[in-house]
C-alpha positions, 0 to 999 in steps of 0.5 A: 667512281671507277669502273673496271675494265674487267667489269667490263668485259664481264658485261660484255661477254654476259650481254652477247651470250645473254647467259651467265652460265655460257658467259662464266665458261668463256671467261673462264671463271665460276658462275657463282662470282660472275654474278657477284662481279655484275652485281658489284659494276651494277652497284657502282653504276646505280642501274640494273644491267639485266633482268633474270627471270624463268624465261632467261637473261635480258639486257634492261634499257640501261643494258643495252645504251651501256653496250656499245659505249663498253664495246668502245672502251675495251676497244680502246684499251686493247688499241692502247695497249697494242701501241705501247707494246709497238712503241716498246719495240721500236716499231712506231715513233720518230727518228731524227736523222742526219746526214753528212753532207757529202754522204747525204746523195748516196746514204740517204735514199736507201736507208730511208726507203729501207727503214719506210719499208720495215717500220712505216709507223715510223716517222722521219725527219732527215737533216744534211750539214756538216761534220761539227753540226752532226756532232753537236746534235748527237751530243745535245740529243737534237739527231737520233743518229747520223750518217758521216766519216770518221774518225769522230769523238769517243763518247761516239758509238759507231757501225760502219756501212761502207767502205770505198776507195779514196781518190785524187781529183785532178782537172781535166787535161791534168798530166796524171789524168790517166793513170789507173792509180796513184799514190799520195807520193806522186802529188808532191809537188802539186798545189792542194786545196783542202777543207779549214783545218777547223772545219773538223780537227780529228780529219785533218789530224789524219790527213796530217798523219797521211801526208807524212807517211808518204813523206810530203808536205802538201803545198795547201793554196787554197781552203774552201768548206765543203766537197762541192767547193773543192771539187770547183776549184779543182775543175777551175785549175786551182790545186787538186785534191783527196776525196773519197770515190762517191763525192763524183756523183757532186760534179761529173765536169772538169774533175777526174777521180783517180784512185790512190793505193790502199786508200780507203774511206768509211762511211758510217752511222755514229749516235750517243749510246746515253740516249738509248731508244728501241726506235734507233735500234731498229733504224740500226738493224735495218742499215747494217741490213741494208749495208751487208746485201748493197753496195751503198755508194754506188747509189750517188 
């Protein structure tokens, strides 16, 4: 046997008027087949749900033990209903997240309070790690979204969010130290320490392409994966080395940033356009939001 959810809440609105006229003309429908619409949930329910005599409409026993419980289950399907229609425009749900390493200190505080703020029916998980490992979790569906650099991979669909200069990082006491502003050209006959070629072939093809527009071959000493890692080496006096502005708030000790003319650096948040969802939808509302009212970098 199956009930109607329609019965009811025909019951229902019968049992609080205790009159089927008042009853029939708040649910909009005839008299005559509200009364044949009870009649029917009486004869699959097998009890009678009210007596009807000269002196009115009264709920029997039956009537009133079976009240709350429909009370309850229209309640329910009315929180059913209001969840599903949530989850349909992204409002509740989970979001996996991820964040670049060097991006993670900046990016990730405002966009989560932002996105919390918005939609707290949203549940978060945020992970940091490197470029090849975001790539892969966007690619297998593990991330719904992360927050990196380009350039990435063209099944990638991105929106950028900020745009900072890129800067030489030089030791403390280094001869350029001081200068408002440099040019790769001037770093010529510097030692470099830079990331694994392998670590991410798309970014060292552009340094590649950057380094031969300013026409140099940078003399590479060293190689260490992470920004953290460059950054001590060059405070330890091993080479300098090219890192966008906000990777200062890593180390403030033994490095200066000094920045290089008509260099700059995106930040942006790259997902899978096969793996459309109204909750990452949302999340990218919210960070080009936030990315048009708020200098991002300046949150490391």
């Amino acid at each position: 046997m199956t009930v109607e959810l329609r019965h009811l809440r025909y019951f229902v609105a019968v049992a609080e008027h205790l009159s089927f006229t008042a009853a029939a003309r708040q649910l909009h429908i005839a008299q005559q087949s509200l009364s044949q619409q009870i009649g029917t949930l009486e004869g699959d329910l097998g009890v009678r749900l009210f007596d009807r005599d000269t002196r009115g409409t009264r709920l029997t026993d039956a009537g009133r033990a079976f009240l709350p419980e429909a009370r309850a289950v229209l309640a329910r399907a009315e929180a059913a209903v209001t969840v599903v229609r949530r989850a349909g425009r992204g409002e509740i749900g989970h979001l996996d997240l991820a964040f670049l390493a060097s991006t993670a200190n900046y990016m990730m505080p405002p966009v989560v309070r932002a996105l919390r703020e918005r939609f707290p029916g949203i549940e978060l998980t945020t992970h940091n790690g490197q470029i090849d490992e975001l790539v892969a979790g966007l690619r297998d569906g593990r991330f719904d979204a992360a927050f990196t650099r380009p350039p990435l991979v063209a099944d990638l669909a991105t929106r950028t969010l900020a745009t900072e200069p890129v800067c030489a990082v030089l030791p403390v006491g280094h001869p350029l130290a001081d200068h408002a502003e440099l040019r790769l050209a001037d770093l010529a006959d510097e030692n470099w320490v830079l990331t694994p070629r392998e670590s991410w072939p798309p970014w060292h093809e552009k340094y590649d392409r950057d380094f031969a527009a300013a026409g140099i071959t940078p003399r590479v000493v060293q190689r260490a994966g992470g920004v953290s890692n460059l950054l001590g080496l060059v405070a330890a006096g091993v080479g300098v080395t090219r890192l966008a502005r906000s990777a200062n708030s890593i180390r403030r000790t033994g490095v200066v940033f000094v920045p290089l003319a008509e260099d700059r650096a995106e930040t942006v948040v790259a997902w899978l356009p096969a793996h459309d969802r109204p909750v990452r939808r949302n999340l990218l509302d919210v960070a080009t939001d936030l990315a048009a009212t708020s200098d991002l970098t300046r949150w490391g």
